[in-house]
Residue, then its C-alpha position, 0 to 999 in steps of 0.5 A: x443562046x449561051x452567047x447571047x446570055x453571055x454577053x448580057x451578063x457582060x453588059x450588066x457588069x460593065x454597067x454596074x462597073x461604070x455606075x460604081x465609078x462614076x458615084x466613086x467619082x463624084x455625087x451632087x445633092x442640093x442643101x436646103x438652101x440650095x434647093x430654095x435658091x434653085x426653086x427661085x432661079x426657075x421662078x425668076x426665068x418663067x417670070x422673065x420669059x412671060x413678061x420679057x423684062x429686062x431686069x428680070x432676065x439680068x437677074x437670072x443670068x446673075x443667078x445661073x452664074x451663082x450656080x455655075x460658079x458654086x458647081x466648080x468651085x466645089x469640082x476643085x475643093x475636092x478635086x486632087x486631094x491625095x489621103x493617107x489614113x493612120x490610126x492605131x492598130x487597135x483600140x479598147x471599147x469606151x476608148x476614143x480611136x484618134x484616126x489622122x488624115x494626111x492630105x496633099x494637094x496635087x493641084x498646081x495652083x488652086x488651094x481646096x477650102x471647107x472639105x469634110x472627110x467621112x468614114x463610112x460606118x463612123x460617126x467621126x468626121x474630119x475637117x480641112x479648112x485650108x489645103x495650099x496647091x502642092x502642100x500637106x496638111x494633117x487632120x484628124x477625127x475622134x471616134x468611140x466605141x461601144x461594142x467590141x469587133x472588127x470595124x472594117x474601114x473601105x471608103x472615105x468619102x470627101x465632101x465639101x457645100x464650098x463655096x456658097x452652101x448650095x450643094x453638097x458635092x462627094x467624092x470616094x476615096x477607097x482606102x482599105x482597112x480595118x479597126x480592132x475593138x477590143x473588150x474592156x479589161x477593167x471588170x472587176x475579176x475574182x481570181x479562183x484558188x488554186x489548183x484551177x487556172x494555176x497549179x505551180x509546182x512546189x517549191x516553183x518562184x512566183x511568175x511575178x519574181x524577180x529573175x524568174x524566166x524558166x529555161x532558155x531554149x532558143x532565139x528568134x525576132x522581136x514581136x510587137x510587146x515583148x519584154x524588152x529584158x529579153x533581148x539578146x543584145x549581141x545578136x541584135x548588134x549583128x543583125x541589126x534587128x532586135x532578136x529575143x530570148x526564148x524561155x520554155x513556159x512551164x504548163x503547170x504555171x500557165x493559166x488557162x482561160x477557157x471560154x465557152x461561146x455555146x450560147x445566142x449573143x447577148x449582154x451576158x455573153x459580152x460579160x463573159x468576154x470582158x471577165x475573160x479579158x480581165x483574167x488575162x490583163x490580170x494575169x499579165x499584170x502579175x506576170x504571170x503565162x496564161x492562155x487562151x481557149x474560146x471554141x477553135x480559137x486558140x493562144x498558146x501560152x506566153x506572157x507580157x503584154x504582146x501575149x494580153x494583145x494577142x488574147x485581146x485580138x482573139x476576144x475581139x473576133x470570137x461570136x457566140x452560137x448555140x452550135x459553137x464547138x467546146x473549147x479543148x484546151x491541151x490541159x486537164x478541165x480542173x486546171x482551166x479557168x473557165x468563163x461562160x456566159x451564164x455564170x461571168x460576173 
């Protein structure tokens, strides 16, 4: 009896292994013309059977062919297509994501013609006119957003009604990816007075000033936005590589936003999430070290604008829930700048 069970759920994978395939492979529907010309294709074969008219079944046969021909020249529009995928690593909410399509043409000697490329989930499509046997074109779509997240990208389908708009036939290419949406970072933000997010010492330069970096303490390789007045020429000349300087940050310096995810989803908790991401576009604008607390979540203090990504990719991810943990910053509650649903604006 195991065996036998065994051996169905083995059949019922392979079976829904196969029908993934074979829709991967390639999908067919008729189009509204289509249809209409299919309908009359059998109109014309009843009637030429029922009445055995020569003109009737000429006719057919010239309408069969239309269809045969359109079935396989569609076959080779998007047969042997070979895509890339390139859009930018993130993309801010009310931002167009310009994403760009390399396509070659595998195909030795027939060019594809009228292919649309469609991402599942986004409303953007791309459009290919004309690909060469054994060249690469480049397109591209445009998409927006209204809602910050994580978009994930896993098909893109190609489609194409070529050549006479009778069907449409698909086919899925996987590629693997994904968009980041961050929160917009141009609300209007009111910085709170000291000693809350910020407690510089006395006498302590302004972050924004010049020369202010804080004390040397190491080296180590370049990340995406770092300043580039902190790279450590030498030592890049010797590995070949760009190498940075890194300061120690001083805690009392540091401003600290904390925000509270205890809370349903709604718009006032999307407020809060772009005032958060406000505090941190400002705070490096002024340059200033700032981090971020938002539940278990955590960015340790930093600055520049590869540290405003790193909170922008955070913000992107986090959910709000009436059971969600506090955020537990390593700094005293009076120093931190708090966002709460309730209260962001």
């Amino acid at each position: 009896m195991t065996r036998l069970l065994a051996s169905i759920l083995r059949a019922a994978r392979a079976t829904r292994e196969a029908w993934r395939r074979l829709r991967a492979w390639r999908r067919i529907s008729f189009t509204p013309g289509g249809l209409a010309f299919t309908i009359g294709t059998f109109a014309v074969g009843f009637a030429a059977l029922n009445t055995g008219n020569n003109l009737l079944y000429l006719l057919l046969g010239a309408m069969l062919g239309f269809i045969t021909v359109s079935g396989w020249l569609s076959e080779q529009a998007i047969r042997g297509l070979v895509v890339e995928r390139r859009f930018p690593r993130a993309v801010t909410v009310g931002q167009e994501l310009r994403i760009t399509y390399r396509v070659r043409n595998a195909k030795p000697k027939l060019p594809s013609l009228a292919v649309e490329l469609v991402e599942h989930g986004l409303p953007g499509r791309a459009f290919l006119a004309h690909v060469a046997p054994g060249e690469t074109t480049t397109t591209r779509s445009l998409n927006s957003f209204v809602r910050r997240g994580i978009y994930p990208l896993r098909t893109l389908t190609l489609a194409t009604s070529f050549p006479f708009g009778l069907f449409l036939k698909e086919r899925d290419v996987e590629l693997s990816g994904e968009v980041v949406v961050w929160p917009r970072t141009d609300r209007p933000v009111q910085m709170p007075l000291p000693p809350a997010g910020s407690a510089p010492h006395a006498g302590a330069p302004p972050r924004g000033g010049a020369g202010y970096r804080g004390e040397y303490r190491s080296l180590r390789p370049y990340r995406p936005g770092d300043d580039p007045r902190d790279i450590h020429w030498r030592s890049s000349a010797r590995l070949r590589e760009p190498v940075m300087r890194e300061y120690e940050r001083d805690g009392a310096c540091t401003r600290w936003i904390c925000l509270d995810l205890r809370g349903e989803p709604s718009e006032g908790a999307e407020v809060a999430v772009e005032v958060a991401a406000a505090l941190a576009a400002r705070a490096a604008a002024e340059g200033h070290t700032f981090a971020l607390a938002a539940g278990l979540a955590f960015v340790p203090p930093d600055d520049g604008p590869g540290q405003l990504e790193r909170v922008l990719d955070v913000l992107a991810r986090v959910d709000f829930e009436p059971d969600a943990p506090a955020s537990v910053p390593p700094v005293e509650e009076e120093a931190c700048i708090l966002v709460q649903a309730g209260s962001a604006g």
